[in-house]
C-alpha positions as a printed Julia matrix, in Angstrom:
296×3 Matrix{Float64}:
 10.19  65.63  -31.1
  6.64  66.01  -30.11
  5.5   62.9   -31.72
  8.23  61.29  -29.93
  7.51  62.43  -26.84
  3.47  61.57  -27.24
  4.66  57.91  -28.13
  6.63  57.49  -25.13
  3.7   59.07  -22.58
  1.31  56.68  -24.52
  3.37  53.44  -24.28
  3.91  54.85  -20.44
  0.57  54.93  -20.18
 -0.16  51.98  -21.11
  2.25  49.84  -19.14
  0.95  51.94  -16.02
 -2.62  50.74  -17.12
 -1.75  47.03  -17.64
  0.03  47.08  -14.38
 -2.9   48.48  -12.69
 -5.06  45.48  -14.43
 -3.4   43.3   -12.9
 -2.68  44.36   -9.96
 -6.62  45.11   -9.47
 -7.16  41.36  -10.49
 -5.41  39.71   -7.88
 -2.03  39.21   -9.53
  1.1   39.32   -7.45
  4.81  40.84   -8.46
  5.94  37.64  -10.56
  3.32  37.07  -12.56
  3.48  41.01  -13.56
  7.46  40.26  -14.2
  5.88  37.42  -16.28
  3.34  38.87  -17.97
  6.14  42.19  -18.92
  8.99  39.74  -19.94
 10.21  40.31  -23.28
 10.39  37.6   -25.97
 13.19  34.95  -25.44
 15.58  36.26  -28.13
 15.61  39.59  -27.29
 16.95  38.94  -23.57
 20.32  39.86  -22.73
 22.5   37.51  -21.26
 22.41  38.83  -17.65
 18.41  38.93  -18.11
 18.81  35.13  -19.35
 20.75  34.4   -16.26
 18.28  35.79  -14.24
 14.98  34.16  -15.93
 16.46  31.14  -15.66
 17.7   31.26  -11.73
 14.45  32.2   -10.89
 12.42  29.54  -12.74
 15.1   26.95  -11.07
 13.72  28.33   -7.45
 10.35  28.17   -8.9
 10.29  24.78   -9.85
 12.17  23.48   -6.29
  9.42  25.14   -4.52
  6.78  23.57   -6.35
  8.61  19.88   -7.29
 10.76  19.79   -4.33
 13.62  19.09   -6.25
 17.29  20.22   -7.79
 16.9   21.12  -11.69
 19.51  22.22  -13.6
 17.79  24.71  -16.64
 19.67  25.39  -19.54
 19.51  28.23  -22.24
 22.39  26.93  -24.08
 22.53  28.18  -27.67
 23.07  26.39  -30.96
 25.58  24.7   -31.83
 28.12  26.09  -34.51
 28.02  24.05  -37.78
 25.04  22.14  -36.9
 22.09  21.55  -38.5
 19.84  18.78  -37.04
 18.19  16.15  -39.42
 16.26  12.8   -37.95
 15.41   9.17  -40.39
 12.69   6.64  -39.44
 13.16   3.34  -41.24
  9.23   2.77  -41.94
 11.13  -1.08  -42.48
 12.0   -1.15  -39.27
  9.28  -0.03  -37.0
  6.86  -2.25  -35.23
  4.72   0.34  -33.66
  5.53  -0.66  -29.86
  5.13   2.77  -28.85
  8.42   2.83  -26.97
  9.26   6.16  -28.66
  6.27   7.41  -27.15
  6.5    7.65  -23.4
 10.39   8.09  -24.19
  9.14  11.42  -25.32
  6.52  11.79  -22.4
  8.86  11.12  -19.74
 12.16  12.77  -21.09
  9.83  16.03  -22.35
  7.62  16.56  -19.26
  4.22  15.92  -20.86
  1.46  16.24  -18.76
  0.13  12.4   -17.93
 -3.13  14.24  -17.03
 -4.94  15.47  -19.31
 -2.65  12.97  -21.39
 -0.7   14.72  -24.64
  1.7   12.77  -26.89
  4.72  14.57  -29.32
  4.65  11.71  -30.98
  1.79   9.44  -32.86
  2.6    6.17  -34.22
 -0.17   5.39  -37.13
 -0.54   1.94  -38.29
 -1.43   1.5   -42.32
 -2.55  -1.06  -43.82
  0.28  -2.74  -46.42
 -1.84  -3.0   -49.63
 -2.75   1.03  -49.43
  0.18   1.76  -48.73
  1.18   5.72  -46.77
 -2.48   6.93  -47.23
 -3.45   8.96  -44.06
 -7.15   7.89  -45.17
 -6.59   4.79  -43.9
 -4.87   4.89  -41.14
 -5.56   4.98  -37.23
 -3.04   6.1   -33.78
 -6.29   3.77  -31.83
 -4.51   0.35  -32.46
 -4.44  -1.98  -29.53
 -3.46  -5.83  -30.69
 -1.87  -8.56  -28.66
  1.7   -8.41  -30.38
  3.36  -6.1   -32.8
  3.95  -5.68  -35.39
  0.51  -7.44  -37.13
  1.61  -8.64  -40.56
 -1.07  -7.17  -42.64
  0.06  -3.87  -41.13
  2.93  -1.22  -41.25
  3.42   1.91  -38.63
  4.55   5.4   -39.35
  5.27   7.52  -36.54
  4.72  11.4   -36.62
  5.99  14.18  -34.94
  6.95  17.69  -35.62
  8.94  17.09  -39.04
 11.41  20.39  -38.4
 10.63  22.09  -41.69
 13.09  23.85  -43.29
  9.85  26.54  -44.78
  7.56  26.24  -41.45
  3.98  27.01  -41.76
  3.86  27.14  -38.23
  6.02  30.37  -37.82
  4.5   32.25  -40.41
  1.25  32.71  -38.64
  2.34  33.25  -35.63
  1.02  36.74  -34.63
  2.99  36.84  -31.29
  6.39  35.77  -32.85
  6.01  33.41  -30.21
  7.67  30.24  -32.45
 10.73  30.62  -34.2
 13.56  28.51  -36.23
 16.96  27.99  -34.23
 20.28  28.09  -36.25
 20.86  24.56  -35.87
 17.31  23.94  -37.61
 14.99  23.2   -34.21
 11.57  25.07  -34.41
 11.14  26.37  -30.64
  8.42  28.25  -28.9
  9.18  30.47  -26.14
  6.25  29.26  -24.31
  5.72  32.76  -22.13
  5.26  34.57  -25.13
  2.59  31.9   -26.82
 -0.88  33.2   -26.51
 -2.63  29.99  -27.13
 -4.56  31.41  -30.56
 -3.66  28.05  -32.08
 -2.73  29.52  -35.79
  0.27  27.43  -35.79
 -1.93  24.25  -35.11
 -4.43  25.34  -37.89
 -1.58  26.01  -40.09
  0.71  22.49  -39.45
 -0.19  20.09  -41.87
  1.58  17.31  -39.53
 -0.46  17.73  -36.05
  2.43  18.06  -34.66
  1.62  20.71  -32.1
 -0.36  20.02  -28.82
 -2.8   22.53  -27.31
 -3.08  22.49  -23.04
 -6.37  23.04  -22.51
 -6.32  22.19  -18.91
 -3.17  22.92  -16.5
 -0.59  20.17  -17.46
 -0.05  17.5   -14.46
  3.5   16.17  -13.85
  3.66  13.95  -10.65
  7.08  15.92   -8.99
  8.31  12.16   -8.16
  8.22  11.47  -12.41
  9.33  14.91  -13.27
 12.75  15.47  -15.49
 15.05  18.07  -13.89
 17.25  18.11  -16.93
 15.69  21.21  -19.04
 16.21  23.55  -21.74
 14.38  26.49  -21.56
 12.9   26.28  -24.95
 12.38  22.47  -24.38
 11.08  20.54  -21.48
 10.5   23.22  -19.15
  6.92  22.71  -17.49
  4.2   24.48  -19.74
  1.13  26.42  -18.58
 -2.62  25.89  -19.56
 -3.5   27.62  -22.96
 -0.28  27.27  -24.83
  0.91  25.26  -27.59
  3.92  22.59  -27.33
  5.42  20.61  -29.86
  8.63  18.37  -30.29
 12.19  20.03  -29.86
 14.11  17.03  -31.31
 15.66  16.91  -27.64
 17.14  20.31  -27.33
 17.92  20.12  -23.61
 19.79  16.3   -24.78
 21.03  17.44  -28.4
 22.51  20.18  -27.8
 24.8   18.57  -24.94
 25.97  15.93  -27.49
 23.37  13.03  -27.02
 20.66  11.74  -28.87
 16.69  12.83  -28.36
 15.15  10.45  -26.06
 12.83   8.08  -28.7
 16.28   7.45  -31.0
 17.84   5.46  -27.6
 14.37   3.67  -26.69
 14.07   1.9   -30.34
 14.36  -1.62  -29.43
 15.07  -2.05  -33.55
 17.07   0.76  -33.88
 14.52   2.29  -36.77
 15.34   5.71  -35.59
 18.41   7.92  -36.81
 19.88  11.47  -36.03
 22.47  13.54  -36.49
 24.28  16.86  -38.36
 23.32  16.89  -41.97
 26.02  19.58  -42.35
 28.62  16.69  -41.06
 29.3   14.29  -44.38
 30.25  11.93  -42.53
 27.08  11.19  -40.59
 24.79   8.82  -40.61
 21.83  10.64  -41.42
 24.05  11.96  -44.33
 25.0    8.41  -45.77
 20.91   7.26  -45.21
 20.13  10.52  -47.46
 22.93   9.18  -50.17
 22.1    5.51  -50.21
 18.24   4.81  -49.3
 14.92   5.35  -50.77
 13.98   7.67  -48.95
 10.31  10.33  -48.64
  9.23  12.95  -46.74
  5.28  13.02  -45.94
  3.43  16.12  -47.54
  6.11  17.02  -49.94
  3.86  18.97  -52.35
  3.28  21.42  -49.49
  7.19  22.53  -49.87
  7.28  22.65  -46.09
 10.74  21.02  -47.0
 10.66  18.75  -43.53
 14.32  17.83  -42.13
 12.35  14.79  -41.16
 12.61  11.68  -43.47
 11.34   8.53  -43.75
 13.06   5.63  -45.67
 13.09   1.63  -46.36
 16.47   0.2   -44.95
 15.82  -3.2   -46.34
């Protein structure tokens, strides 16, 4: 009982400390609610309700707009799975600013989910040779071919394993999120993706209001901070209402795929089946839900 009771006077303590901290520092009620809110999962769902009404009054102060902000929760029987037809692709980039402009990426400094590399044909998928800083009249160039990258949804992710804040986590319907207030920017998860597919804000993120998305998730598009990590969500705030993430419906050549690899009748499921298909890095046994195959 005494050990109890000289646990609870020290965590006491220490709250009343913190609080002081901040207070002394300049800090105002909300960001101490900020700084004291508890990790994403562990909210109830009147807490949830409450995060996310306040953050939609945030954001119409600061936008001057109507968002809608959504916590919805994965979807039973679901388990998310994207294809790239490397055959296909011819590295326009569309998929790109898709991403930037569906996903709230700041335009200044610039920072891109996705990288397109171009290879050259005769090497073949060898990262050696390879470069995102092509820039030629037309695409695609015909000694070339283009593999795009992004966060490759691991089934075993590195990412979350070094996380000391438990600030990243795997979803039941397969998406690797970050609850962004938790991240505290140490970049382990960087170090430890072998994809670069997480994105570091080292200056505050700029999103001009009038190019903004007001269609968010909260573990998705929601504007980020300086000094945390952000990666791709395949969508969440789209997938999870039944559409597809914002690069699939840009592809002017259709190379791009997704769907429910638990549903046998989808077309991820029958690429899986019938093509030759890779995943990059597959000696790491990251086990990617990501793959990458030649349609023709």
């Amino acid at each position: 009982m005494k050990k109890e009771n000289s646990r609870r006077i020290f965590l006491k303590n220490l709250s009343l400390a913190t609080f002081s901290a901040l207070a002394l520092s300049g800090c105002n009620m909300k960001k101490v609610d900020e700084f004291l809110q508890k990790n994403f999962r562990t909210l109830t769902k009147k807490e949830v309700d409450d995060l996310i009404k306040n953050l939609v009054i945030e954001y119409k102060e600061k936008y001057h707009k109507d968002f809608h902000l959504s916590a919805k929760p994965a979807l039973e029987e679901t388990l998310f799975g994207y294809a790239l037809d490397l055959s296909r692709c011819i590295g326009c980039r569309r998929c790109v600013y898709a991403c930037v402009k569906e996903n709230n990426q700041s335009r200044n400094p610039q920072i891109h989910w996705i990288q397109v590399l171009q290879m050259e044909k005769e090497k073949g998928i060898d990262f050696a040779y390879s470069t995102v800083q092509y820039n030629p009249e037309t695409v695609p160039d015909k000694d070339h071919f283009y593999v795009p990258i992004g966060c490759q949804q691991c089934r075993n992710p590195q990412c979350i394993k070094v996380c000391p804040a438990k600030a990243t986590w795997q979803e039941p319907d397969g998406i690797v999120v970050i609850d962004y207030n938790w991240c505290i920017g140490c970049r382990y998860c960087m170090a430890a993706c072998p994809y670069g597919a997480r994105h570091f804000n080292w200056g505050e993120p700029n999103v001009p209001a009038e190019e903004i998305n007001t269609e968010m998730h909260y573990l998705g598009n929601r504007p980020r901070m300086k000094g945390v990590v952000e990666k791709c969500t395949f969508c969440v705030q789209r997938t999870r209402e039944g559409k597809y993430p914002a690069c699939v419906e840009i592809c002017p050549v259709g190379a791009r795929k997704f769907g429910n690899l638990l549903d046998p009748e989808s077309e991820v499921r029958y690429i899986l089946a019938n093509k030759r298909v890779l995943v990059l890095k597959q000696e790491l046994n990251t086990q990617p839900k990501f793959y990458y195959f030649f349609g023709i």
